[in-house]
C-alpha positions as CSV (number, residue, x, y, z in Angstrom):
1,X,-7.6,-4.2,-29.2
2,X,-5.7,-7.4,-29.4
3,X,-5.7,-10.0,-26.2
4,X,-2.5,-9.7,-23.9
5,X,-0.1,-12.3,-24.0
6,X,0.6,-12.8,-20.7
7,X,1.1,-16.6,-18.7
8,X,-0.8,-16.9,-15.8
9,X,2.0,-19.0,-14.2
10,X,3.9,-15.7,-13.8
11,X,1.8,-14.7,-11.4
12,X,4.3,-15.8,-8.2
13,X,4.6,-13.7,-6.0
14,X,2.0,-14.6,-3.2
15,X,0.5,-10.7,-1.8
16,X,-2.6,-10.0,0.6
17,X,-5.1,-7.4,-0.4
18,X,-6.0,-4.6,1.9
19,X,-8.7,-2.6,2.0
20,X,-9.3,1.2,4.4
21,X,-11.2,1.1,7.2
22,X,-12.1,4.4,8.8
23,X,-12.6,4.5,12.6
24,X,-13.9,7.0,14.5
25,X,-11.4,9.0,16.8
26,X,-14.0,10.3,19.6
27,X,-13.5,13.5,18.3
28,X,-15.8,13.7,15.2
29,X,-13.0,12.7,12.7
30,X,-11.8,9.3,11.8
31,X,-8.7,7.5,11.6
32,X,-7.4,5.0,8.8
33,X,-6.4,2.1,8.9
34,X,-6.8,-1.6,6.8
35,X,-8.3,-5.0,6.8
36,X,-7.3,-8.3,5.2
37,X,-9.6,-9.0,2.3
38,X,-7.7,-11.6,0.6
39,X,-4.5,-13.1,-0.5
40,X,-3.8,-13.5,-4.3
41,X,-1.3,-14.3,-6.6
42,X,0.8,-11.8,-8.5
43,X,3.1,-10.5,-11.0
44,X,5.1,-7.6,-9.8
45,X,6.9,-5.7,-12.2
46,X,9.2,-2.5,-11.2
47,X,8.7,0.4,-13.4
48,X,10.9,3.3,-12.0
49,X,12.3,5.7,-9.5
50,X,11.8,9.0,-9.1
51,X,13.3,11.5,-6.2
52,X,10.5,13.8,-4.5
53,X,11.2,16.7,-2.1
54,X,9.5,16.5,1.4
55,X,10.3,18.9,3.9
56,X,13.5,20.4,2.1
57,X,14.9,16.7,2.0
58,X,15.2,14.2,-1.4
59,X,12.4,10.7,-1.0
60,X,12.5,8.3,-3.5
61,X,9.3,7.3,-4.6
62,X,9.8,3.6,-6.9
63,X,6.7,2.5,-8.8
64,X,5.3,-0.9,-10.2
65,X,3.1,-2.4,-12.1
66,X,1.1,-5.6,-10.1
67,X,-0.8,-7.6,-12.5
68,X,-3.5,-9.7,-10.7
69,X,-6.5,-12.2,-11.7
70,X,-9.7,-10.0,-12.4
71,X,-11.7,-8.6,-9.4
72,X,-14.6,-6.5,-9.3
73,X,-13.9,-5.1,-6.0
74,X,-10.5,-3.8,-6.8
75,X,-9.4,0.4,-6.6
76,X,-7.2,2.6,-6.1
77,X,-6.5,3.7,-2.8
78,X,-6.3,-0.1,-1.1
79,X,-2.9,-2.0,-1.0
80,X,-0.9,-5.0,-1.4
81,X,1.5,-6.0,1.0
82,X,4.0,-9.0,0.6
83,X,6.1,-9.5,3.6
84,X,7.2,-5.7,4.7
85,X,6.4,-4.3,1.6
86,X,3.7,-1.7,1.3
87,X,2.0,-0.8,-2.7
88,X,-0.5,1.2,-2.5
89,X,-2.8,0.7,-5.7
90,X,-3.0,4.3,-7.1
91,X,-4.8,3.1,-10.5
92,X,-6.2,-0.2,-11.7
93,X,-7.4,-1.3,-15.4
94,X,-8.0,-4.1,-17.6
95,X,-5.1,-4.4,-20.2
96,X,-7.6,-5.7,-22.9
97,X,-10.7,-5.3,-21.9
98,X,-11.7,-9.2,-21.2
99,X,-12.1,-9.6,-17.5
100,X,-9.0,-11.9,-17.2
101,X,-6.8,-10.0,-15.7
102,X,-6.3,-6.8,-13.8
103,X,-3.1,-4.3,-14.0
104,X,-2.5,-2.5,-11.1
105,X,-0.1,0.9,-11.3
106,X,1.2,1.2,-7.2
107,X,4.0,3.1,-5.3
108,X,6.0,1.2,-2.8
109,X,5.6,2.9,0.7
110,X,8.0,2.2,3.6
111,X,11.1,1.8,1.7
C-alpha cells in the first residue's frame, strides 16, 4: 500500500474531541454523557445523505469523513463537535498504515 497524499495544511477546521462518560443514575443504571479531551485540527469531508424512517416519519442521516493527526486514544463511539455541530465517530482507521494520520467515518447528529 502506497502513502496517502494528503497536505496537512488542509486540516482547518478547528473541532474538540469528546469522549462518554457514564454516571450513575441512583437507580443502578447509568446515564451518558461527554467530556472535553482535546481540541484538534481537521479536515471534514461530506460523503452523503441518506433518509431513515423513525417512528413512521423520513430523518436524514448525512455522513463524513474527518481526517485528523494520529491518536492512539481515538474510537468509535466518541465525537467531534465544531460549534453546534455534533459527528459522532462511528469508525476510525489509518488510510496507509503509517501512524500519520487518522480517517474518521462520522454521522452528523442534531441537524
Amino acid at each position: 500500500m502506497g502513502l496517502v497524499d494528503f497536505d496537512p495544511g488542509a486540516l482547518t477546521a478547528r473541532l474538540r474531541l469528546e469522549q462518554p462518560v457514564e454516571t450513575p443514575d441512583g437507580q443502578g443504571g447509568a446515564m451518558v454523557g461527554f467530556e472535553a479531551v482535546a481540541d484538534l485540527w481537521a479536515r471534514i469531508e461530506p460523503l452523503g445523505a441518506d433518509v431513515e424512517e423513525v417512528a413512521g416519519a423520513g430523518r436524514v442521516i448525512v455522513t463524513h469523513h474527518v481526517w485528523l493527526r494520529y491518536r492512539a486514544d481515538l474510537a468509535a463511539g466518541m465525537r467531534l463537535i465544531k460549534g453546534t455541530r455534533r459527528f459522532v465517530i462511528e469508525s476510525v482507521r489509518d488510510p496507509d498504515e503509517t501512524g500519520r494520520f487518522l480517517v474518521c467515518h462520522c454521522r452528523e447528529e442534531g441537524r
